[in-house]
C-alpha positions in Angstrom: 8.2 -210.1 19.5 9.2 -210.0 23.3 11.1 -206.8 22.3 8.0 -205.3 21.2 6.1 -206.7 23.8 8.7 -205.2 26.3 8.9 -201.7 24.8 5.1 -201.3 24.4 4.5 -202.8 28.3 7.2 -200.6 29.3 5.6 -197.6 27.5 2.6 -198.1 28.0 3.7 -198.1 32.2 5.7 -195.0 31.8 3.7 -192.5 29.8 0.3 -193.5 32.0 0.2 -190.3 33.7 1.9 -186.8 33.6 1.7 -183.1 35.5 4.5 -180.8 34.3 5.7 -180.0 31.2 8.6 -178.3 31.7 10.6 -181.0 29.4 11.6 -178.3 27.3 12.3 -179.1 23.4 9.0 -177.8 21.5 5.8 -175.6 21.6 3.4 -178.9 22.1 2.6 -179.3 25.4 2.9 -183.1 26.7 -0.7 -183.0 27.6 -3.0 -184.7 24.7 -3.3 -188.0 23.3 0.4 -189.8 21.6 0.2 -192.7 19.2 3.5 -194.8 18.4 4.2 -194.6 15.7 8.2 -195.8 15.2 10.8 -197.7 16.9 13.9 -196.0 15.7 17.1 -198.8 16.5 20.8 -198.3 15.1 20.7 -201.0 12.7 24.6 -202.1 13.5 23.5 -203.4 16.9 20.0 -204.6 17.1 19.3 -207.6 17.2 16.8 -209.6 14.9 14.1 -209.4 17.3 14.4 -206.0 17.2 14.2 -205.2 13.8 11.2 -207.2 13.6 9.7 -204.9 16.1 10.7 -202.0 14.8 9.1 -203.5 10.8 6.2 -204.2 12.5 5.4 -201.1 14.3 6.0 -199.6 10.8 3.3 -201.8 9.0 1.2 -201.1 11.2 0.9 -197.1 11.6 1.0 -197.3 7.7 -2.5 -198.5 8.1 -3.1 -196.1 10.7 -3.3 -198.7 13.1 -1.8 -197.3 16.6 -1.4 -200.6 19.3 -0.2 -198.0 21.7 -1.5 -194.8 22.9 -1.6 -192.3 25.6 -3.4 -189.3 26.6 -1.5 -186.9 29.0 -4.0 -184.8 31.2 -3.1 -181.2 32.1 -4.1 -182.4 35.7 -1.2 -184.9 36.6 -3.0 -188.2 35.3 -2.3 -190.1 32.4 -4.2 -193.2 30.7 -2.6 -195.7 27.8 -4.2 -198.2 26.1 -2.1 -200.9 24.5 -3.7 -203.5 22.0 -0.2 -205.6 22.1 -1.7 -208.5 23.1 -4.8 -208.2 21.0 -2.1 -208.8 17.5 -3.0 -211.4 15.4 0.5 -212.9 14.5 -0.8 -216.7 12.9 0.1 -215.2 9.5 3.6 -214.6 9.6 4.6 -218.4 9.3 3.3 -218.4 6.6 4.8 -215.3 5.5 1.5 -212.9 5.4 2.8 -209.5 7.2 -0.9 -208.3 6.9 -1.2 -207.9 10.3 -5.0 -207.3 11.1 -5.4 -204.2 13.6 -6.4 -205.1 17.3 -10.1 -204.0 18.1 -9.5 -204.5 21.7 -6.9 -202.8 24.3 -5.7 -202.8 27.6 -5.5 -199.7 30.2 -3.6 -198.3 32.2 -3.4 -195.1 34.2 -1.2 -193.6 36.4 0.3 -190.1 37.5 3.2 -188.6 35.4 6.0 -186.0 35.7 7.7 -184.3 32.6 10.9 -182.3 33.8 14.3 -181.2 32.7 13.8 -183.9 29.7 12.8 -187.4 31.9 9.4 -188.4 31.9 8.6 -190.4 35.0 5.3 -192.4 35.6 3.9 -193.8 39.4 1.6 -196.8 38.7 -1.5 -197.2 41.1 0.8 -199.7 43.1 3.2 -196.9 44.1 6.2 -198.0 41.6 7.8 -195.0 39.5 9.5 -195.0 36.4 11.3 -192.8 34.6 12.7 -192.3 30.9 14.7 -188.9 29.1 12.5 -188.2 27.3 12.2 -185.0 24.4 9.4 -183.3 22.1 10.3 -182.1 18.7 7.2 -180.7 16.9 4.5 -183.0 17.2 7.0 -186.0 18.2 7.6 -186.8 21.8 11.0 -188.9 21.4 11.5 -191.6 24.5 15.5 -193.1 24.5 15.8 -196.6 24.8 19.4 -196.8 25.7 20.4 -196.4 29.3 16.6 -196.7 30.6 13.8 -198.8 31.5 13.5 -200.6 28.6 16.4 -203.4 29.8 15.5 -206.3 27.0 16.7 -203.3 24.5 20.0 -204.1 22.7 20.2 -201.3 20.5 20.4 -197.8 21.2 17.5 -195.9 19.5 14.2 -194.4 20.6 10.7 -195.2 20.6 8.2 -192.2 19.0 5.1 -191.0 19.3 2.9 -188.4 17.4 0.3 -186.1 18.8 -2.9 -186.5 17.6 
């Protein structure tokens, strides 16, 4: 669950604000709201934790339940709201996976870029990060390896769907 936590906290950080969409890679302009909706890991080199993130995620968007989302604005800003630490886990020890959606989130906003495929986000304190980053359709494909997201084992990529 840390991974999760991490990926989502990390997400959430990067896409909380964005100005140019130059990224390249589709007709959908960044700007719009983007719910996660997979964590895509190379199953040969996750770890456990990982995996479990990745099922989870899954179970949840099934039920069209979205613990992270972010809305791009055409003017630079960005907002995400992440119900992460909202998830009601006391069931899995006793094996229930019926994970009850979050009714409460967190937010964050920020100011992003998109350009030549890295998506970089300046909190309010000043910090910036920065992810490659790729839309496909109505995907927008952020890659775990060799970025922010340092608790990540596995190569892979976290996605979101427009709304």
């Amino acid at each position: 669950m840390k991974i999760l936590k991490s990926i989502l906290l990390l997400s959430a950080i990067l896409l909380g604000a964005c100005s140019n969409d130059n990224g390249g890679g589709g007709d959908v302009p960044i700007e719009g709201t983007w719910d996660a909706v997979a964590l895509e890991t190379d199953p040969a080199t996750a770890t456990e934790d990982e995996l479990l993130a990745a099922d989870f995620l899954d179970i949840l968007t099934a039920r069209d339940c979205y613990i992270l989302s972010v809305t791009f604005g055409a003017d630079g800003s960005a907002v995400s709201e992440n119900s992460f630490d909202y998830l009601d886990l006391s069931g899995l020890a006793t094996g229930d996976f019926n994970i009850p959606c979050p009714t409460q989130s967190d937010s964050e906003t920020g100011i992003y870029t998109y350009e030549d495929g890295v998506l970089s986000f300046t909190d309010p304190m000043g910090v910036t990060s920065s992810v490659n980053a790729s839309i496909s359709g109505n995907r927008l494909y952020m890659d775990l390896e060799n970025s922010v997201f340092q608790d990540v084992v596995s190569t892979g990529r976290l996605v979101f769907e427009k709304r």
